[in-house]
C-alpha positions in Angstrom: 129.1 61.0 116.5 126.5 58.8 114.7 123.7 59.8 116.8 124.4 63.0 115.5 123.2 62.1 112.4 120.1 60.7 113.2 118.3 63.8 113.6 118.6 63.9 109.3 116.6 60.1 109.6 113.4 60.9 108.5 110.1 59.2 108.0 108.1 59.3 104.7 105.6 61.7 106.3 108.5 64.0 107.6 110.3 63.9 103.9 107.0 65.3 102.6 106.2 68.1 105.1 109.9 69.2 104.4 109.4 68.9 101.1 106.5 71.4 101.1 107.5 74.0 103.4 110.6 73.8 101.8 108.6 74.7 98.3 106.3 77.0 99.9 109.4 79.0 101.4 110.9 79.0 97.6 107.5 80.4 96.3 107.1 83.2 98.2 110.9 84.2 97.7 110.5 83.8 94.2 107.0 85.8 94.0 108.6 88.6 96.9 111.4 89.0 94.2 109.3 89.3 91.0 107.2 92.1 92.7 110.1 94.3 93.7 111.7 93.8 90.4 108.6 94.5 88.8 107.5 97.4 91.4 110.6 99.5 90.9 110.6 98.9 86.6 107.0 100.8 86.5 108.5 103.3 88.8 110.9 104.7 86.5 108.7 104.7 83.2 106.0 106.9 84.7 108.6 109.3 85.8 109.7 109.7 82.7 106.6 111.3 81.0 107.2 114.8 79.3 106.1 117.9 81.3 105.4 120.9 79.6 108.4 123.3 80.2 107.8 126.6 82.3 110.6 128.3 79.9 108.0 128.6 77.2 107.7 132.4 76.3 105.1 133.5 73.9 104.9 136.5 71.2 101.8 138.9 71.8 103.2 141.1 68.1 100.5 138.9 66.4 102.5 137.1 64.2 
């Protein structure tokens, strides 16, 4: 059972290139996540700009 363990024994070296792949994994889910939250708040907003209605009817009397 203890050699089991061993595999979780790791040199300085191996501690740091853990360490950054580990930070460089947490990055890019953080930055993946702000883009889609920010990608689908712009989304909505322009959709939302007023569009001249086709129900408009206009008086030719001249008043």
């Amino acid at each position: 059972m203890k050699s089991l363990f061993r595999i979780f024994e790791l040199s300085a070296n191996e501690q740091r290139v853990v360490l950054i792949i580990m930070l460089t994994f947490l990055a890019i889910a953080l930055l993946a996540y702000e883009l889609r939250i920010h990608h689908s708040a712009i989304k909505p907003a322009s959709a939302t700009q007023p569009k001249p209605s086709a129900t408009v009817v206009q008086t030719v009397d001249g008043k």
